[in-house]
Structure formats: C-alpha cells, structure tokens
C-alpha positions as CSV (number, residue, x, y, z in Angstrom):
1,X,7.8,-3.7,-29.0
2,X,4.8,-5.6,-27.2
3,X,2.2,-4.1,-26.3
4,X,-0.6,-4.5,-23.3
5,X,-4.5,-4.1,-24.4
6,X,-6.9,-4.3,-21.7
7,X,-10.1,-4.1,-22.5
8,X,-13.8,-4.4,-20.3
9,X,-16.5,-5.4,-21.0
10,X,-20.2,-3.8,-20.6
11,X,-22.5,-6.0,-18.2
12,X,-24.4,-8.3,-19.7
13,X,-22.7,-8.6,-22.9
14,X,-22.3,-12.2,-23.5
15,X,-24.7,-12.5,-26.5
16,X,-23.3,-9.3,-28.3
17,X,-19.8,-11.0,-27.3
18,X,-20.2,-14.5,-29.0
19,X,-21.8,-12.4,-32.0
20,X,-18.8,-10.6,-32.9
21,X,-16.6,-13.4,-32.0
22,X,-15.6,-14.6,-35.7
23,X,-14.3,-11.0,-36.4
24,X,-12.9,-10.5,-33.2
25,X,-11.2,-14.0,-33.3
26,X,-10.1,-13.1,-38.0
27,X,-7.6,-9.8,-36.4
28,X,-6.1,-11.6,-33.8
29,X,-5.7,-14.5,-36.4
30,X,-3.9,-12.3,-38.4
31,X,-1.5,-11.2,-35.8
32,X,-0.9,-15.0,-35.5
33,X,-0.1,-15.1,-39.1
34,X,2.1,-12.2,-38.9
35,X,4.0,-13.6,-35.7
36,X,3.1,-11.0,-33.6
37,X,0.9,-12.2,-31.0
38,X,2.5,-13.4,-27.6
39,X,-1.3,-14.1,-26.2
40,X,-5.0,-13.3,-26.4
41,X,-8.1,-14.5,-24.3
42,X,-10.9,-13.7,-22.3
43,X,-11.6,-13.1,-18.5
44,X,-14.1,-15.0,-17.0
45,X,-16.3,-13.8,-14.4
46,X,-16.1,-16.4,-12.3
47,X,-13.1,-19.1,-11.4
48,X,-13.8,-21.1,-14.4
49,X,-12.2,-22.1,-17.7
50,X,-16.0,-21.9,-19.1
51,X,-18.0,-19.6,-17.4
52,X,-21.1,-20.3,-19.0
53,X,-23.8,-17.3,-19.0
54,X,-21.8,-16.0,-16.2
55,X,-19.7,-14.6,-19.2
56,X,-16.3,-12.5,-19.0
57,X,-15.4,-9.6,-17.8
58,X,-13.0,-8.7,-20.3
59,X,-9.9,-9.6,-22.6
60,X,-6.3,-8.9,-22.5
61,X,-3.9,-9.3,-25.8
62,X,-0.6,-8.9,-25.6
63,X,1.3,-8.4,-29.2
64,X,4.1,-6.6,-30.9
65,X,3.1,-3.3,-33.0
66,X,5.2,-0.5,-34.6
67,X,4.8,2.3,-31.3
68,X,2.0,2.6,-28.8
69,X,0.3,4.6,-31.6
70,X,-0.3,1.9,-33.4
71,X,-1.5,-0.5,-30.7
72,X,-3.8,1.8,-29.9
73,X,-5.4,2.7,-33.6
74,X,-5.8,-1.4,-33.7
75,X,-7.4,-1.6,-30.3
76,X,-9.8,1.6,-31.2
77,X,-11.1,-0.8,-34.3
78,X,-11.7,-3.6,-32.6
79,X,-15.4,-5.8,-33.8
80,X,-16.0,-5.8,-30.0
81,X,-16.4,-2.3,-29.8
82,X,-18.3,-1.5,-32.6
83,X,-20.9,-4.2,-31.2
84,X,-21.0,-3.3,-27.7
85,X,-19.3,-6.0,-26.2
86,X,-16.3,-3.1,-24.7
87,X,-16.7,-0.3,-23.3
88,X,-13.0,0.9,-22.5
89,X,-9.4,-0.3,-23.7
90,X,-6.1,0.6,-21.9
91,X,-2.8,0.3,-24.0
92,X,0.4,0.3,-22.8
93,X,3.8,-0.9,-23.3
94,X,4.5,-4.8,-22.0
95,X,8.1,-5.9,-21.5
96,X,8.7,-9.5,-21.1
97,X,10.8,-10.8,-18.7
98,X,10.1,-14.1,-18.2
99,X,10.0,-17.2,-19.2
C-alpha cells in the first residue's frame, strides 16, 4: 500500500537541509531502485521552483511499504531528522486515484 509522509521543517534550516541532502536524497534512491516510490520533493516557502535562501518548508514522499508500521519506522530514521532539518513527520495511508 502507499503511504503519505509529511514532514516540517524547523525555521531556518536551510543549511542543515542541504547538509544532509546526499543521505536524505541515498534512501529515497533506494526506494527508486526497489520501485516503490510514486514521488518525493520539497516545499518551498515561497511560489518558486527555487526558493533560494527563502528555503522549504517541508517534504512530502509518497511510496509503497509493507503496513503503516513500516512507513513509519522509515520516516522515524530519516538523515533529516537526525540533523535537524525536521521537526515532525505524519504518516498515513495514500490511495491513488488518479491519473
């Protein structure tokens, strides 16, 4: 089943964000490789595809795991959170109905 992972971010966490970006960027790779994730990305602060120092807000991914369980063990692990860049993740079930 897919699975929902909001996550926001702390203020002012743009430097600890590109920091921990590699990592961050290496799991969701691995979902990619495992054909599992249906999207990832970040939320800009402002209207733009490149918000500059404005940074993001947050990030959303939306990917297939065994039960909500399990989504939610990956998002608890997340590099992001370990440096700072999240400070809360919600996890719930995503049904896709279109396209």
């Amino acid at each position: 089943m897919l699975y929902m992972i909001y996550s926001t971010d702390a203020e002012n966490s743009l430097v600890k964000r590109l920091a921990a970006r590699p990592a961050h960027l290496a799991r969701l790779e691995e979902l990619k490789q495992q054909g599992r994730l249906f999207a990832a990305g970040p939320l800009p602060a402002i209207d733009s595809e490149d918000p500059g120092e404005a940074g993001f807000t947050g990030s959303l991914v939306i990917a297939e795991f065994e039960n909500l369980e399990s989504a939610q063990q990956w998002a608890s692990v997340d590099p992001y959170i370990d440096a700072g860049v999240y400070t809360a993740s919600i996890v719930k079930p995503y049904k896709r109905v279109l396209p």
